[in-house]
Residue, then its C-alpha position, 0 to 999 in steps of 0.5 A: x499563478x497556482x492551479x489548485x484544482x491540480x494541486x488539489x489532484x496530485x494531494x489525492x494521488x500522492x495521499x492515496x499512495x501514501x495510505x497504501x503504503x502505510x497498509x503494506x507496512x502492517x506486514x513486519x516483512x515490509x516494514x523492516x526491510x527484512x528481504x536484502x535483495x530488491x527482487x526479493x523484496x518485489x516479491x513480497x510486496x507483491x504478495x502482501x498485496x495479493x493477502x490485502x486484496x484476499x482481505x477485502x474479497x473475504x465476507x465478514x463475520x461482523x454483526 
């Protein structure tokens, strides 16, 4: 009746979008809503993506 192998898929998808938007959300701006209007808002999302892409490009210091 149920096809878990798709059910399996759209869980992984829908976990994936949900993580990236809880990362997108670390940025105040984002998370409050701080940008009134939708093509504003747009734009920082995008460029909250951008700084987390800056993020994983960078090498790390850690040892």
């Amino acid at each position: 009746m149920f096809d878990t192998d798709a059910d399996a898929d759209a869980y992984r998808r829908r976990s994936i979008v949900e993580r990236f938007i809880l990362r997108l959300k670390e940025d105040r701006r984002l998370a409050t809503r701080f940008e009134r209007l939708a093509v504003n808002f747009l734009a920082m999302v995008k460029l909250a993506m951008i700084r987390r892409c800056f993020r994983l490009l960078e090498p790390s210091d850690r040892t």
